[in-house]
KOLKOL-524635 format. One line per 10 residues: number of its first residue (from 0); their letters; for each residue x, y, z of C-alpha. Coordinates in steps of 0.1 Angstrom, whole numbers. Each point is the difference from the previous one (the first is absolute). Layout:
NUM	A	X:Y:Z | ... .
END
This chain:
0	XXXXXXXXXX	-118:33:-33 | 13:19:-31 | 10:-17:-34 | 36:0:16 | -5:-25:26 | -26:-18:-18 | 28:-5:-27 | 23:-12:31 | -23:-27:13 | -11:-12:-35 .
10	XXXXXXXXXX	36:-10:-9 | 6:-11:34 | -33:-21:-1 | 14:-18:-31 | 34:-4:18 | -24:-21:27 | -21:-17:-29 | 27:-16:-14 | 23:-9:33 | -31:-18:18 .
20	XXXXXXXXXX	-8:-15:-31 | 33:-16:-8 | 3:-9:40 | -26:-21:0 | 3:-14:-41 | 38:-9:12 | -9:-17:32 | -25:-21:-20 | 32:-5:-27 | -24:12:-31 .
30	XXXXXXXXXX	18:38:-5 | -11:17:-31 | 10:35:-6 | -30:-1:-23 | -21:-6:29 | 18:21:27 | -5:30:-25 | -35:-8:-2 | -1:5:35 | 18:30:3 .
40	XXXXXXXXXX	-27:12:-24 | -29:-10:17 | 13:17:33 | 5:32:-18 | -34:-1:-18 | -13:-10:34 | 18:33:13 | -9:21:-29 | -38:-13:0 | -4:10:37 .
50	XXXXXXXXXX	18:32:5 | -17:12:-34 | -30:19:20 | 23:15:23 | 3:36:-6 | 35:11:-6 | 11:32:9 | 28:22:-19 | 37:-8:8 | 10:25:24 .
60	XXXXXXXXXX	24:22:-8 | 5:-24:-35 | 25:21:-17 | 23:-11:29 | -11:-37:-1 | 13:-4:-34 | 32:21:8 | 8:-26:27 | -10:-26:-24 | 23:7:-25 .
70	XXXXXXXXXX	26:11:22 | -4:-36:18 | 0:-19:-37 | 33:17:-11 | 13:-8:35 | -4:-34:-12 | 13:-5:-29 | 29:15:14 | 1:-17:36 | -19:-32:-3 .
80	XXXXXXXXXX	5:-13:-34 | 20:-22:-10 | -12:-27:23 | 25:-23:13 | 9:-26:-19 | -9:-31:26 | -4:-31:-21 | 32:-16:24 | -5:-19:28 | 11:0:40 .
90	XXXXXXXXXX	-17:32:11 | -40:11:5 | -7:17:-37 | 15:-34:-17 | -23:-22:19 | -29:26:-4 | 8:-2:-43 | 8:-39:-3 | -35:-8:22 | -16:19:-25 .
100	XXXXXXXXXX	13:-15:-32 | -6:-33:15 | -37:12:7 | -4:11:-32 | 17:-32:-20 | -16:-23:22 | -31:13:15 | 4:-10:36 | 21:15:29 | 13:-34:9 .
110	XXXXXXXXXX	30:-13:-20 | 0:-38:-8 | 31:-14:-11 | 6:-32:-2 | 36:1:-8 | 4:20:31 | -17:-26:20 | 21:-27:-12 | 33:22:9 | -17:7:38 .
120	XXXXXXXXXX	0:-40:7 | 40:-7:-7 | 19:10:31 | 32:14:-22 | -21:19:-27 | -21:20:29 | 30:6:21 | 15:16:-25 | -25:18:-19 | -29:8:22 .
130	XXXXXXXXXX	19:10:32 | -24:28:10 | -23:-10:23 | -12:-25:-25 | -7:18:-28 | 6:1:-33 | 11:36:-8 | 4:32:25 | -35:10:9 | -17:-33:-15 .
140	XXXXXXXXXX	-10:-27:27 | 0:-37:-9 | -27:-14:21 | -5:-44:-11 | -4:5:-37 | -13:32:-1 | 25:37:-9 | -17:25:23 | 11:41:-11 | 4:16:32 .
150	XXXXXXXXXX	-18:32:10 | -36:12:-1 | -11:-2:-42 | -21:28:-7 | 26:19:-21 | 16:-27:-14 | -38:-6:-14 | -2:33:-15 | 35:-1:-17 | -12:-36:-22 .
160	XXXXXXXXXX	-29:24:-7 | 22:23:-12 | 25:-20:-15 | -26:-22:-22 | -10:31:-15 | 34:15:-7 | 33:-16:7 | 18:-2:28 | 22:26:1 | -31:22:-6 .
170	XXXXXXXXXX	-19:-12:26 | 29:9:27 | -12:40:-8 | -28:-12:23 | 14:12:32 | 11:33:-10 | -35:9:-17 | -12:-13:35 | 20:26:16 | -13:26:-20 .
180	XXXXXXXXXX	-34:-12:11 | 11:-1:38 | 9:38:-2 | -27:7:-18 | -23:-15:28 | 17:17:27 | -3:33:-18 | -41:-10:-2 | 0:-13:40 | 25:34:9 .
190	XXXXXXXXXX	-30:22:-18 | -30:-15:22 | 18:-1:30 | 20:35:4 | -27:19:-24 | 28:16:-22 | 19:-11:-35 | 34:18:15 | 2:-28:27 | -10:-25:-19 .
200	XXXXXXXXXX	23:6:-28 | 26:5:24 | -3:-40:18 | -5:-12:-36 | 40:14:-5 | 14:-9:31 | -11:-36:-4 | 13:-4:-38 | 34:18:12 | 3:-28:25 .
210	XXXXXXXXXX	32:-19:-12 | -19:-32:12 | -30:6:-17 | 17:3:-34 | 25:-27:5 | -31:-26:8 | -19:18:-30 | 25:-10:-24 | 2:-37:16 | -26:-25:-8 .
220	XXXXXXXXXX	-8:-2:38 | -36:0:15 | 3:30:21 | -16:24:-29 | -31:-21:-2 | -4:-6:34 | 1:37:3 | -21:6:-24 | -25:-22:13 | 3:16:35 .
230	XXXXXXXXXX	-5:37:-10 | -28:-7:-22 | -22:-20:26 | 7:31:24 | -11:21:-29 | -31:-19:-5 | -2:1:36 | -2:41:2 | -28:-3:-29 | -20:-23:19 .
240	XXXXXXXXXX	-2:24:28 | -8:28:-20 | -30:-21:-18 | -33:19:6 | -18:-32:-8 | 0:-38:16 | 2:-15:-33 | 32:20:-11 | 15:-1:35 | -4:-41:3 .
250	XXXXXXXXXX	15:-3:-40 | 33:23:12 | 1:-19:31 | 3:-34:-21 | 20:11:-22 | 26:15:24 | -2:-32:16 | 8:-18:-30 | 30:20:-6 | 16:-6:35 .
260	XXXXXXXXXX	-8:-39:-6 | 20:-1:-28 | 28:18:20 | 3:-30:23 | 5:-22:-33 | 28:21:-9 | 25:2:29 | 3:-16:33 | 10:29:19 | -38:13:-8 .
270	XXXXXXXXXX	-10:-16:39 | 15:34:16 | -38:18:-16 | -21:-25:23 | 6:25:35 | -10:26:-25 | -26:-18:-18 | -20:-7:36 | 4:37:6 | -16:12:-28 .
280	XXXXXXXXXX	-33:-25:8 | 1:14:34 | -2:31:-20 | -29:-7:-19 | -17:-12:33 | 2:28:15 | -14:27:-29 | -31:-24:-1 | 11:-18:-32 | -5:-36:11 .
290	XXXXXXXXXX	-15:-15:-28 | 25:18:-25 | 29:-13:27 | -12:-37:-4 | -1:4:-36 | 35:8:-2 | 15:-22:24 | -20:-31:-11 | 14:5:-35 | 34:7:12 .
300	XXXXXXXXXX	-3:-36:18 | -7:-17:-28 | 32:13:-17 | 14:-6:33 | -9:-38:4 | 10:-2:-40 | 34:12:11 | 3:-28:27 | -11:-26:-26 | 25:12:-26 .
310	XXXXXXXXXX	27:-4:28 | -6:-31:7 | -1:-15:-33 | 23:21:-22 | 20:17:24 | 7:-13:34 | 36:-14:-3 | 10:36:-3 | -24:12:25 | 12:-26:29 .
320	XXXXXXXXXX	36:8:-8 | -4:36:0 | -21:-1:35 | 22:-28:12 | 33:25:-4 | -11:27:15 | -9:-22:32 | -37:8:-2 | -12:-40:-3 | 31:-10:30 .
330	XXXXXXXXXX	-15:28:22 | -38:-13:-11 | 9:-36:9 | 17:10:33 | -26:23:11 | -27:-19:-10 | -23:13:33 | 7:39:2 | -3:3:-39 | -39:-20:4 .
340	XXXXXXXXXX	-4:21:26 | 7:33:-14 | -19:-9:-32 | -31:-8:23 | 7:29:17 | 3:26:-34 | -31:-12:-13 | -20:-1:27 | 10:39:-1 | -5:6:-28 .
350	XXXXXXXXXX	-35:-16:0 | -8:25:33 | 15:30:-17 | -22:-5:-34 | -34:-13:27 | 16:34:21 | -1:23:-33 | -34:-11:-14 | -25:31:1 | -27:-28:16 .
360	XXXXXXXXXX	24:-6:25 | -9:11:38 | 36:9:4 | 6:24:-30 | -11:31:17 | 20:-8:31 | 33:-4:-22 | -5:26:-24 | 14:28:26 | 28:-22:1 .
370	XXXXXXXXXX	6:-4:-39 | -5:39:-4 | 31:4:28 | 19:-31:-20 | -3:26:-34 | 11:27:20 | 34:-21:8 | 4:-4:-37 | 24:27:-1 | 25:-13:30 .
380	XXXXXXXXXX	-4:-34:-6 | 6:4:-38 | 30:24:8 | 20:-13:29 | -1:-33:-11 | 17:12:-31 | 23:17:14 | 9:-29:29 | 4:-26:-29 | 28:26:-16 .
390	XXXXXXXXXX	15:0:38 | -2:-38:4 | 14:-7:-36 | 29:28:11 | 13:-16:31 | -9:-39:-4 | -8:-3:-39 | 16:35:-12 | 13:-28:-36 | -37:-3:-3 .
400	XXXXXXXXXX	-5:39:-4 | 30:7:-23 | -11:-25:-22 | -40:17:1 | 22:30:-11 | 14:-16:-27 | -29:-9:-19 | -19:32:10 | 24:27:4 | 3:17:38 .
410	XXXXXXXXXX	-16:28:-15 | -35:-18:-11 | 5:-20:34 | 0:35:13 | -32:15:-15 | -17:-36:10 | 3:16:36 | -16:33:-9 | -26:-17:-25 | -12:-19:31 .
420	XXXXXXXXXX	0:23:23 | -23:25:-23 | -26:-34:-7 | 1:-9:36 | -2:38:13 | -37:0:-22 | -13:-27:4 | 0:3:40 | -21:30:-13 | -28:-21:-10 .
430	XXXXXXXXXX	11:-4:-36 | -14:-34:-16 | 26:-28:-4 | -11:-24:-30 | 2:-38:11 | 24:-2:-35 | 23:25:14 | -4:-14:33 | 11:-38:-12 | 28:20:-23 .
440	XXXXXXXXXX	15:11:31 | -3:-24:24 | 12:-27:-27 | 31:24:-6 | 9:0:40 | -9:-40:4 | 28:-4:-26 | 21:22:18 | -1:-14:33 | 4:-35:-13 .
450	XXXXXXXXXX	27:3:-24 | 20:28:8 | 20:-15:30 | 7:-31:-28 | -8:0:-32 | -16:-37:-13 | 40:-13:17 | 8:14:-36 | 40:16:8 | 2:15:-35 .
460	XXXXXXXXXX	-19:30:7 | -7:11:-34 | -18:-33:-5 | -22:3:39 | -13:37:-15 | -22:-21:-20 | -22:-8:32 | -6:37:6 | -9:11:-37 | -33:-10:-1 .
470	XXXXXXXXXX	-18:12:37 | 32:21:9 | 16:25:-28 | -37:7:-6 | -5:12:29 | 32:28:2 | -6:7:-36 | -38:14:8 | 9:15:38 | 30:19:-13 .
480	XXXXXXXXXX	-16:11:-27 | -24:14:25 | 28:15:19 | 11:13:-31 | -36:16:-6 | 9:18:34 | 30:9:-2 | -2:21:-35 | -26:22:21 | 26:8:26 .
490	XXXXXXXXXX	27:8:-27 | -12:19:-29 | 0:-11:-36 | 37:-1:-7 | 4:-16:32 | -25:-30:-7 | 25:-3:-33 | 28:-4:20 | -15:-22:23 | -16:-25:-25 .
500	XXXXXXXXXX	33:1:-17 | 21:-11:35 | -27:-26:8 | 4:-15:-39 | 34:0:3 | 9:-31:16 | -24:-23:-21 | 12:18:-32 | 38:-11:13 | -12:-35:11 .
510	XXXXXXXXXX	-12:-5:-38 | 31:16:-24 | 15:-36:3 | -29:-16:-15 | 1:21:-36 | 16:-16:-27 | 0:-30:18 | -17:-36:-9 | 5:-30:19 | 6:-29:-18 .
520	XXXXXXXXXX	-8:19:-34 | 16:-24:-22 | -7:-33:17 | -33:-14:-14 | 14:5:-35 | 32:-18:12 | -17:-32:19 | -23:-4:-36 | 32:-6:-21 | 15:-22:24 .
530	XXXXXXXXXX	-38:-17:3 | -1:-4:-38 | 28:-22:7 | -11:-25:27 | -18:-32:-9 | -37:0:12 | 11:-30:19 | 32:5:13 | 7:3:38 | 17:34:5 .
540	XXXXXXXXXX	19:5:27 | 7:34:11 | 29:11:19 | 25:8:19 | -7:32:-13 | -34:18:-6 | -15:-29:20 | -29:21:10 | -7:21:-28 | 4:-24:-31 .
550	XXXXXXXXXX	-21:-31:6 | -31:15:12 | -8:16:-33 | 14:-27:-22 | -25:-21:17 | -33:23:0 | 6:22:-34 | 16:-24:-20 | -11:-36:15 | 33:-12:3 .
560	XXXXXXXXXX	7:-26:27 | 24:20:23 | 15:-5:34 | 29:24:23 | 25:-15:19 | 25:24:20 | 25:-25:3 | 37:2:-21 | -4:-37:-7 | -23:-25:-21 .
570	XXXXXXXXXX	11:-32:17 | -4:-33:-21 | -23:-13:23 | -26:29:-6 | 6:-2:-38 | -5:-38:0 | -32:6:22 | -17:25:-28 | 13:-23:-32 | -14:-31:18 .
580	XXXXXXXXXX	-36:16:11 | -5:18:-34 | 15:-21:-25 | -4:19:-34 | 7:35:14 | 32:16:-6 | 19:16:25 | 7:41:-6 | 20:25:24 | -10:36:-4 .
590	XXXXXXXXXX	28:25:18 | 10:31:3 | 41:-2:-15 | 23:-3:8 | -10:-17:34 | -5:-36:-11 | -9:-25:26 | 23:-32:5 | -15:-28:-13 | 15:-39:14 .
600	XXXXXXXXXX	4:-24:-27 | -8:-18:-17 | -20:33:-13 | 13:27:-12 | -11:32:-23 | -2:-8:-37 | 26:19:-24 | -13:35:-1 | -31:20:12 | -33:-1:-23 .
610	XXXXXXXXXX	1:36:1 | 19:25:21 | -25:27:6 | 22:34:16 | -24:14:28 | -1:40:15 | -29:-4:26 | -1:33:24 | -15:-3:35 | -1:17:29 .
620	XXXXXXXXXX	23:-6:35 | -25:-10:30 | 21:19:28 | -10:-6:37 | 8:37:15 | -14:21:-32 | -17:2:-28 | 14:-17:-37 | 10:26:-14 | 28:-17:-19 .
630	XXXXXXXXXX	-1:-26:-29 | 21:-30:-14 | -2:-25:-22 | 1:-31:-9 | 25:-6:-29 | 11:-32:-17 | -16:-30:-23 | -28:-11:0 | 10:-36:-13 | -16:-35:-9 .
640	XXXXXXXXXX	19:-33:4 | -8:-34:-8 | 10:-23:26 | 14:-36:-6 | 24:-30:10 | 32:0:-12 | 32:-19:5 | 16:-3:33 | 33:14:-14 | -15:32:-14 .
650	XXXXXXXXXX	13:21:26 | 28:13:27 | -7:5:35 | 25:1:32 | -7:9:34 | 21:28:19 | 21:-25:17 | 12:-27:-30 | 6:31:-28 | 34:-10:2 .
660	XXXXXXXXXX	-7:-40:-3 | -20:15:-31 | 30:16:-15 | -13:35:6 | 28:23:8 | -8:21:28 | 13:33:12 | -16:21:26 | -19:-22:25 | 7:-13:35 .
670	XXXXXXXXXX	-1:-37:6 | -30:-18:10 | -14:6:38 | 0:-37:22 | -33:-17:-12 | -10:29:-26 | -12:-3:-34 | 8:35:-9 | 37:19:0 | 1:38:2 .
680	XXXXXXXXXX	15:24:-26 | 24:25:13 | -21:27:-20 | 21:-12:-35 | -3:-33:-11 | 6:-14:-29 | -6:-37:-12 | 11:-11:-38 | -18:-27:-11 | 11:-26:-27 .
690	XXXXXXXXXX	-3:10:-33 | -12:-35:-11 | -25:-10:26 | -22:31:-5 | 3:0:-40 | -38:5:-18 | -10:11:38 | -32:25:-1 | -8:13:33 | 28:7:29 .
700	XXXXXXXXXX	-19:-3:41 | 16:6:27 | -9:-6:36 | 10:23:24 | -16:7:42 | 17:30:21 | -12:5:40 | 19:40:3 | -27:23:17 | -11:23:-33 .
710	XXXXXXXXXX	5:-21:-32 | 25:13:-30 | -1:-3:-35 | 19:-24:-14 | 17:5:-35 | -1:-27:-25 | 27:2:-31 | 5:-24:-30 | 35:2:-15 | 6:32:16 .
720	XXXXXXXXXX	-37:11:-9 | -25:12:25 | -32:-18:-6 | -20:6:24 | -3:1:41 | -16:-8:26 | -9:3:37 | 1:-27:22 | -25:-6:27 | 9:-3:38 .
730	XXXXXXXXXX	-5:-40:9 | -11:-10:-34 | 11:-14:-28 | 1:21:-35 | 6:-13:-37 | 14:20:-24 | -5:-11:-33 | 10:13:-35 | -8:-8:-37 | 32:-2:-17 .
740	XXXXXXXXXX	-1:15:-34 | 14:-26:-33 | 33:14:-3 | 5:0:40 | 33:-28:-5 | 15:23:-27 | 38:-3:5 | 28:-23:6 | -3:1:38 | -17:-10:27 .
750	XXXXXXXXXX	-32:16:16 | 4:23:30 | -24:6:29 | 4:34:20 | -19:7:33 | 2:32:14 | -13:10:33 | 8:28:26 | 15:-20:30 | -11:4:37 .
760	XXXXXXXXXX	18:-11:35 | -21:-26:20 | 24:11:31 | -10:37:-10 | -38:-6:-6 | -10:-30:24 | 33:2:24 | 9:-33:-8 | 35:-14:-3 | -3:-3:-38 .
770	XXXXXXXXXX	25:31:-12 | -4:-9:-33 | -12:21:-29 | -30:-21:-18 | -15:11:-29 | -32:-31:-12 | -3:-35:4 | -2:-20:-25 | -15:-32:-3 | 0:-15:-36 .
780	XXXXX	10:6:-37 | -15:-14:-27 | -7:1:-37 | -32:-13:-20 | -4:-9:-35 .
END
């Protein structure tokens, strides 16, 4: 081990110090950062203190080392930094970031909340406000009076770590440094395995120009630590087999073991390294390192049973669900017999092959002519598989392949192939195989196999790469680098250049959207002004826009009593259930403008917004056929409004079918269908309203539905002024609403409503006998004070 990869490990050692150590302080609700860095500490003085004796030889070729190094920190700064700005709600990174600020503010991973409790027990509060699944926000479970934060919560236990001792925003530049630290380990595990710096360097770039690995550096997602925990157990792994004494081999052997425990605690998806994990004890069978194998595994168990225990306590709403939808616990329940049966029957093998592989076992000469024929299969059976699970994917999965490419490049896919090949061609030549590299690949093709036909049942495909990043894009990264290796042999100098350069290519496209580009940049400054703002004991309610992003971190970074509701109306009955079961709390609405929702009387929005905060927030399309290479974003208000009763008179409303009765003047709109509620527009409609029932009116709604096969925009003007539009829904019902400025009523006459709509032909589209040309229906008009 040189001073290089005893630098490596000692960092990563402290990474594992302080995740374990907040684990277990959370799960016994007393956090501390103080504490949990003590415990980073002590693991890295533990680290230091027994690999000080080890000699350490000089850094081969260490003029090149600290090239790559400072080739990979500028790649960096430039790639990987800023980090994402994912204080917002409804997606992985916001739940990841919220769980930690909770952990940190309040010491525990479970979230009591007694006002939350209260809101559960009242049928029309929990209809409307916790409609997922029971919980309380997107990716928080409400299980009796308990908030449970979905996911495994090892990284959500570093970030408090690293949020108590800088801020928040700070401690998101966790993942990306954790990226830097995953190629850095790869580089170290490329070195050992293949021999060489070239190859090494090589798999270290083709995993950072992986347009999936930077994108999920830049979140605050648990793939990088997962990672990182992965490649430095292997690491530890290699050293352990390289130990010329028992005491160092058995410390390596722990130590690796510790570091694929903690993996488990960090991601779910960490159960596809078990088929790889028995392999490598059968492994260490095998060579005659039985004791060193028990060593390992029985440490690894305890992290495993740890795992288990953490499910069930602080994690297993989210772990039932997730099994539950992708028909794992139906096809457990309905299978009940074969599954016993094949579990019986998988350890019972396994307990032959490791009795079988034993050097006191009677049968071990008998079956080691057969293992020495198995390793000279290696090459076939590592080859034609490959290349009959690129035939498969073409003609039954060929999506499957094109989206491998995309994250990739067909080129690296291509030099996987020939990297492979050259591994498998020498080591059916008697060339050792390390049980590291051994579990590094056969983790790699248990992910494949499993996954690749479908995904985690994820359909956005950008999203499902994330299953594949931490056993998977390893894996091609270090192979093609290989086939790299070999392939600069067979073309020269210039033509390695031109090689490296077409392989890079594709990543180095992938990423150009990503420069200059922050999601959600501006938002935490923009939710702390509108924060400063709320009450400490107000109920917010959140919605109908920004349902999903807005509450979550009200609630968590700035204790704010928050609830989302997708619906476009607050009906009295829910607004008398949350004044009559917290008396003393005001009601607040927090929206996005101008969609306001309706709200029934006798409540209605009090004169004008608290503050009206004007919002830019960038983020990326989720596309189902490609990756996101585009952007929008999310424009409008940000705005806080009091709610409270009012008069019954304060405002105007008339349904489609009695605007006339209301003495609205109506121009452009078919009559009323038998039994309908709504009346079509014939693509121009215009409705003027009376000038004197909509005087001091502040907000204009309008209710319209549509059922044509691809939805239209509709055009909304004021007075012959567009303000705004919007696009209706098949089957559903869509409220436009718009905050009409003081000097709205300037003028002598009356208001005028304009809806404009490209028409279509029922008797065209569906063949019916309906000729007309329909533009939107419309349903109801109305103006609040």
């Amino acid at each position: 081990m040189d001073s290089f990869e005893r630098t490596y490990l000692g960092i990563a050692t402290f990474l594992l110090g302080v995740t374990l150590c907040g684990v277990l302080l959370a799960e016994l609700g007393a956090f501390n950062p103080y504490l949990v860095g003590a415990g980073g500490l002590v693991a890295l003085g533990g680290f230091l203190l027994a690999t000080g004796k080890i000699p350490r030889d000089r850094t081969p070729h260490f003029g090149a080392v600290l090239l790559f190094l400072a080739g990979l920190s500028c790649y960096g700064l430039v790639i990987l930094f800023p980090p994402f700005n994912m204080i917002l709600g409804g997606v992985d990174p916001g739940v990841y970031v919220n769980t930690a600020v909770h952990i940190q503010t309040s010491g525990s991973f479970l979230i009591r909340d007694p006002l939350v409790f209260a809101a559960s027990k009242v049928p029309a509060i929990s209809q409307t406000f916790l409609p997922w699944a029971g919980q309380y926000l997107p990716g928080y479970y409400l299980s009796g009076d308990v908030i449970i934060p979905q996911f495994y919560h090892a990284y959500p236990a570093l970030l408090a770590f690293a949020g108590s001792i800088a801020n928040f925003k700070a401690a998101l530049y966790v993942t990306p440094l954790l990226a830097l630290l995953n190629a850095m380990g790869l580089f170290l595990l490329g070195r050992r395995w293949w021999s060489g710096t070239a190859a090494a360097v090589l798999s270290a770039l083709l995993l950072a120009s992986n347009v999936s690995f930077v994108w999920f550096a830049r979140y605050a997602d648990s793939e990088m630590l997962a990672l990182q925990f992965y490649l430095s157990g292997l690491f530890a792994l290699h050293l352990a087999e390289e130990s010329n004494t028992s005491r160092a081999t058995r410390g390596w052997c722990v130590l690796s073991a510790c570091f694929l425990g903690a993996a488990f605690l960090t991601r779910m998806t960490m159960v596809f390294l078990f088929p790889a994990l028995a392999l490598g004890w059968l492994m260490f069978v095998w060579r005659d390192k039985f004791r060193f194998a028990v060593t390992w595994i029985l440490t690894l168990g305890v992290f495993i049973l740890w795992t288990f225990i953490h499910v069930y306590f602080f994690s297993f709403p989210y772990f039932h669900d997730v099994f539950y939808q992708g028909a794992i616990v139906p096809l457990m329940r309905s299978h009940r017999l074969p599954l016993l049966v094949a579990i019986i029957g998988a350890t019972v093998l396994f307990l032959v092959l490791t009795w079988g592989l034993k050097s006191s076992s009677p049968v071990r000469d008998k079956i080691a002519p057969w293992i020495r024929k198995g390793q000279s299969l290696i090459f076939p059976a590592t080859v034609l598989p490959l290349l009959g699970m690129a035939a498969c994917y073409y003609f039954f999965h060929w999506h499957i392949l094109i989206w491998m490419a995309w994250y990739c490049g067909v080129p690296a896919l291509a030099m996987l192939f020939v990297g492979a090949a050259s591994w498998a061609k020498e080591a059916t030549k008697g060339l050792h195989v390390p049980v590291s590299l051994a579990i590094f690949i056969f983790a790699g093709l248990t992910t494949i196999v499993v996954l690749g036909p479908n995904p985690m049942v994820d359909t956005r495909q950008f999203w499902a790469s994330r299953r594949l990043l931490v056993f998977v894009f390893p894996l091609v990264a270090l192979f093609a680098a290989r086939g790299l290796a070999e392939g600069a042999r067979w073309v020269g100098r210039m033509g390695s250049i031109v090689l490296l350069s077409i392989v890079l290519m594709p990543g180095i496209h992938n990423i150009r959207p990503l420069l200059h580009f922050t999601m959600y940049r501006s938002a935490s400054q923009d939710l702390q002004r509108l924060a400063e703002h709320i009450p400490r004991d107000a109920i917010v309610l959140c919605g109908p826009t920004g349902e999903w992003k807005i509450p979550t971190p009200l609630r968590f970074f700035y204790g704010r009593h928050a609830f989302g509701f997708r619906q476009g109306v607050l009906t009295a009955e829910v607004l008398d259930s949350l004044t009559k079961t917290f008396p003393g709390h005001e009601l607040d609405l927090v929206t996005v403008a101008p969609q306001l929702p309706l709200i029934e009387l006798p409540y209605g929005l009090k004169n004008d917004p608290v503050i009206s905060i004007p919002i830019n927030w960038e983020e990326f399309n989720e596309p189902k056929d490609g990756l996101p290479r585009r952007f929008h974003t999310i424009r409008g208000n940000l705005e806080l409004w009091k709610i409270q009763k009012r008069r019954p008179d304060s405002f105007f409303e008339a349904t489609a079918v009695r605007l006339e009765t209301s003495g609205v003047k109506v121009r452009g709109l078919y009559g009323a269908d038998p039994g309908k509620s709504y009346r079509w527009t014939n693509g121009q409609a215009e409705l003027v309203i009376p000038r004197g029932a909509v005087k001091d009116s502040r907000v204009l709604y309008i209710d319209l539905s549509d059922n044509r096969p691809q939805p239209a925009d509709t055009h909304v003007l004021l007075n012959s002024k567009e303000i705004g539009s919007v696009q209706v829904e098949r089957g559903r019902v869509t409220t436009f609403s718009y905050h009409l400025p003081a000097n709205w009523l300037s003028g002598s006459g009356d208001p005028k409503i304009e809806l404009r709509t490209p028409t279509w032909s029922p008797a065209k589209v569906l063949g019916s006998e309906d000729t007309r040309g329909l533009g939107v229906m419309l349903l109801n008009v109305g103006f609040l004070k």
